[in-house]
N, C-alpha and C positions, 0 to 999 in steps of 0.2 A: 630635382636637378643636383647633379655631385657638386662641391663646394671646389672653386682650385686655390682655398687657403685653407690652412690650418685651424682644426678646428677644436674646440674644449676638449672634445671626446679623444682626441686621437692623440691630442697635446699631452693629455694628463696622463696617457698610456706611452708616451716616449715613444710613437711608431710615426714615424714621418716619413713620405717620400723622397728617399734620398735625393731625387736630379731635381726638386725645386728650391728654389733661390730667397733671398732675406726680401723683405718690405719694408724698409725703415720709417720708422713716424718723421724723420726730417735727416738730412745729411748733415756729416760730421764735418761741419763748415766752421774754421778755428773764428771768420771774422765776424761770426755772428754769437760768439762767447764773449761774457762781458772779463774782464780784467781784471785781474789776480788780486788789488786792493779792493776792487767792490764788491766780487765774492766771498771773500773773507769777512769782510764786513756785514754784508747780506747773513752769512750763516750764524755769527756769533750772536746775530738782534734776533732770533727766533726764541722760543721757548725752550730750553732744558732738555726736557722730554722730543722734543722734534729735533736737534742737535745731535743725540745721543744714538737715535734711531736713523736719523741717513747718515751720521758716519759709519756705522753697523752695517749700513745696506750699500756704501759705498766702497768700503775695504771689501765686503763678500766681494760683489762686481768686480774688483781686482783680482780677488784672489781668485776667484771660480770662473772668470770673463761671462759667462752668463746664468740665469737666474729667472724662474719663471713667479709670478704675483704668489702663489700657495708656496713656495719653494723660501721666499723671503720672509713671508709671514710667517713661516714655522721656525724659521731660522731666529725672528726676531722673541717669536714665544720662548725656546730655548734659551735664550739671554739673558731673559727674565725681563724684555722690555715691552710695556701694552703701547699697542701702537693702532688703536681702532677705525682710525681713518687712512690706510695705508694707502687705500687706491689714491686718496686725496693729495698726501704725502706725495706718491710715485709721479702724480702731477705735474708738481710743483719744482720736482725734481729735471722733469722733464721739460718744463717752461725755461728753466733756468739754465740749459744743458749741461747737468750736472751727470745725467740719463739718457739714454737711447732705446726705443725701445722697436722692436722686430715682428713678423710673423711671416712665417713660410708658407710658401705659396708655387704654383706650379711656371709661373714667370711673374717678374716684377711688374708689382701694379702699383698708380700714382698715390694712392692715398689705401691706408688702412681700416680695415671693414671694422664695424664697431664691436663684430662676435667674434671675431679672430681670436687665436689663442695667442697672446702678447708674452715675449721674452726679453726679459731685461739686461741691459750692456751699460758699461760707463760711456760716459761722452765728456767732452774736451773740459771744460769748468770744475769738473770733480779733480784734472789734479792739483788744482788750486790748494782745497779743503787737502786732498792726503800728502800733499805734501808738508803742509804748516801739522796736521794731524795726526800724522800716523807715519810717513815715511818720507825721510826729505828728496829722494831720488827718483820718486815717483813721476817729477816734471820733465826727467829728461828720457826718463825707461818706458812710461805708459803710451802706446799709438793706438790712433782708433782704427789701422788696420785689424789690431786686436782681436775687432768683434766681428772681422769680416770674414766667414766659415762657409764651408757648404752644408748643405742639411745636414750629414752624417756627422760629421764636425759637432753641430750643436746636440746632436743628439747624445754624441756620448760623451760632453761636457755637461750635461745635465744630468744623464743616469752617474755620472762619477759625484754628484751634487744629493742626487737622491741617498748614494751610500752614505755619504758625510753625515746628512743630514737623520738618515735613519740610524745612525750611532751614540749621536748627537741627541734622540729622542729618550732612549735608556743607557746609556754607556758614557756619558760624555765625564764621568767621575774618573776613567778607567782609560780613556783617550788622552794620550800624554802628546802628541802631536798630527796632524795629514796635510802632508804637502800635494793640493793639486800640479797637474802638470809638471814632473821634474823629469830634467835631464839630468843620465847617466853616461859618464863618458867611458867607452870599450875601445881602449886604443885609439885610432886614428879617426874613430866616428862616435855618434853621441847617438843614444836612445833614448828616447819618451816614451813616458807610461802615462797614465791616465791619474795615477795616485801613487804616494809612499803615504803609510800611516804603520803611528807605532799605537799598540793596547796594551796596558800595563797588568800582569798577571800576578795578583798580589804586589812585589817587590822585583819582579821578573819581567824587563822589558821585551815585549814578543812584534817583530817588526813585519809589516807585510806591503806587496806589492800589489796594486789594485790595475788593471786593465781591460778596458770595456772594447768589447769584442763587435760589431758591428755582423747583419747576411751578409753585407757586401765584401766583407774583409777575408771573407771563405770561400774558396778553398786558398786561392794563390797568397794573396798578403799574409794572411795569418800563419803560411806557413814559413812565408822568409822572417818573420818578425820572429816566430818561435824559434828558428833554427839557427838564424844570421844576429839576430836580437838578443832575443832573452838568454836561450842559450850558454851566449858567450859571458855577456853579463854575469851569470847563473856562475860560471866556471872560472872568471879568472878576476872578477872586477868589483863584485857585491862588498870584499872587505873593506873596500875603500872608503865606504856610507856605511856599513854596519858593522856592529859585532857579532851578530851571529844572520846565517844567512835567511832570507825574509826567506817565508811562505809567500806563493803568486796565488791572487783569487781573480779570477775570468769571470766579468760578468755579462752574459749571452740576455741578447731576446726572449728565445725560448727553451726548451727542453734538447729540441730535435739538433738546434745551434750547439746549446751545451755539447753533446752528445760527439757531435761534427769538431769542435773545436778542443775538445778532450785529446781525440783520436790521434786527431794531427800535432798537439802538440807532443803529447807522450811518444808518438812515431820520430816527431825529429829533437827529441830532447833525452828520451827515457826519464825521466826525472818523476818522481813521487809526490812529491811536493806541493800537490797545487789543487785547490779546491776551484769548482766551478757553482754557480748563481744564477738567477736569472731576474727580469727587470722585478716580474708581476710580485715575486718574493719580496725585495729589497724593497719595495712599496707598502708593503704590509709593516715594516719597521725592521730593524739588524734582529733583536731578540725573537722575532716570530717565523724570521727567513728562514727554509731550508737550503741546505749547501750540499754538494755533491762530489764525491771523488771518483775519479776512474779505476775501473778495477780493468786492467790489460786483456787476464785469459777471459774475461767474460764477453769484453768489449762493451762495458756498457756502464752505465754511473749507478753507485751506489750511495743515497741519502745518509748524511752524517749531519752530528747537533756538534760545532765547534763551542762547547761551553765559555770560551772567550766571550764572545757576543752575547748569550744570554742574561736576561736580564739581572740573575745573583748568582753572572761566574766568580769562579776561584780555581779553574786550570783552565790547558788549551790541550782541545784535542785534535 
């Protein structure tokens, strides 16, 4: 019998049906958060080591809005923080609603299946902690509409999580900043991308623009975004955020995506500039990924090794 949630197999591959909707472990209900002096207090009386690691796992949640169990615990090994009982940890997290946590499914069902593949979101009590922690603004800017997406939404808040993170496994020496989610403003309108991140090339800051490309976004959206979008950005507005103008990297599904999304951008942009990916790559780690440019008269992508990313660059190609 087919499953209608989400499941390890299909979670850990970032392929979800886009027209199914969230599961929440419990609703984002402010009067069932306990109050800004008893979670403060609550967190400070923990051990060291468990303080350390959910404000870790709680600034991610903000910055990324969501975050799957393997996605945090790589996150937290990169840190350099052991954190062996995490599920226990994400618990405890989530007793206290500090946490939220999801799973996709083909319509909302009352309670969540115990093999579901779980996705993690902040909830109302964590901005207690980031505010006194980490950001004092966080109490009035953080909403739990936040975590509220549709499939395709989450899915390409995650694969922008898998790039972070696979940079983050070998490169993170060479990573001078990545800002999920940022708004760029093009005159009278604002663009979002998926990612800005700068890599540092020797003494050479080399900035790029990360964009996770969705099947559903092809052919029509991904062409006004190229054309009406990036485009213009591309043309009149990139100096405003950088000094020299980012490289765009397109991260696709698969090959045949890549291939479709190349086409059309180079059709409404002409632009040289931009390297495409795909998920199954980006999971292997940034230094093992292969990346691909469009060659126009061939119509077709040709595999390239951006020595930025690997594992002992010293230029960009």
């Amino acid at each position: 019998m087919q499953k209608v949630y989400l499941t390890e197999e299909d979670g850990a591959k970032l392929s979800f049906p886009y027209d199914w909707h969230q599961t929440f472990d419990h609703s984002f209900d402010m009067a069932k958060s306990m109050n800004e002096s008893v979670v403060i207090k609550n967190f400070i009386s923990v051990p060291a080591n468990e303080r350390k690691a959910t404000l870790e796992i709680l600034i991610y949640l903000h910055n990324f809005t969501f975050a799957t169990y393997g996605q945090l615990k790589r996150l937290l090994s990169y840190r350099g923080i052991e954190e062996e009982n995490l599920g226990e940890l994400l618990n405890k997290c989530i007793f206290s609603r500090l946490v939220n946590k999801f799973t996709l499914s083909a319509y909302e069902m009352d309670n969540l299946p115990a093999d579901a593949f779980m996705i993690y979101c902040l909830d109302h009590s964590a901005r207690h902690i980031l505010s006194h922690m980490y950001r004092d603004d966080i109490a009035v800017t953080w909403r739990s509409t936040n975590s509220i997406r549709n499939a395709e939404q989450v899915s390409k808040y995650l694969a922008a999580n898998e790039f972070y993170l696979s940079i983050l496994s070998t490169k993170a020496d060479c990573l001078r900043n990545f800002k999920p989610t940022p708004d760029f403003s093009i005159g009278k309108r604002d663009i979002r991308l998926s990612a800005s991140f700068c890599m540092m090339k020797g003494a050479t800051p080399c900035d790029f623009l990360l964009e996770v490309v969705r099947y559903s976004d092809i052919p029509v959206y991904w062409e006004k975004k190229s054309g009406e979008q990036i485009d213009v950005f591309l043309d009149k507005f990139w100096n405003k955020y950088f000094d020299v103008e980012p490289v765009c990297i397109f991260l696709a599904e698969n090959l045949e995506q890549a291939l479709d999304l190349a086409k059309i951008f180079w059709r409404r942009t002409e632009r040289p500039n931009f390297r495409v990916t795909i998920d199954s790559e980006i999971l292997k780690g940034i230094s093992e990924a292969r990346f691909y440019k469009y060659v126009p008269e061939k119509g077709k992508l040709a595999a390239v090794s951006p020595t930025i990313f690997k594992q002992k660059a010293d230029a960009a190609s």
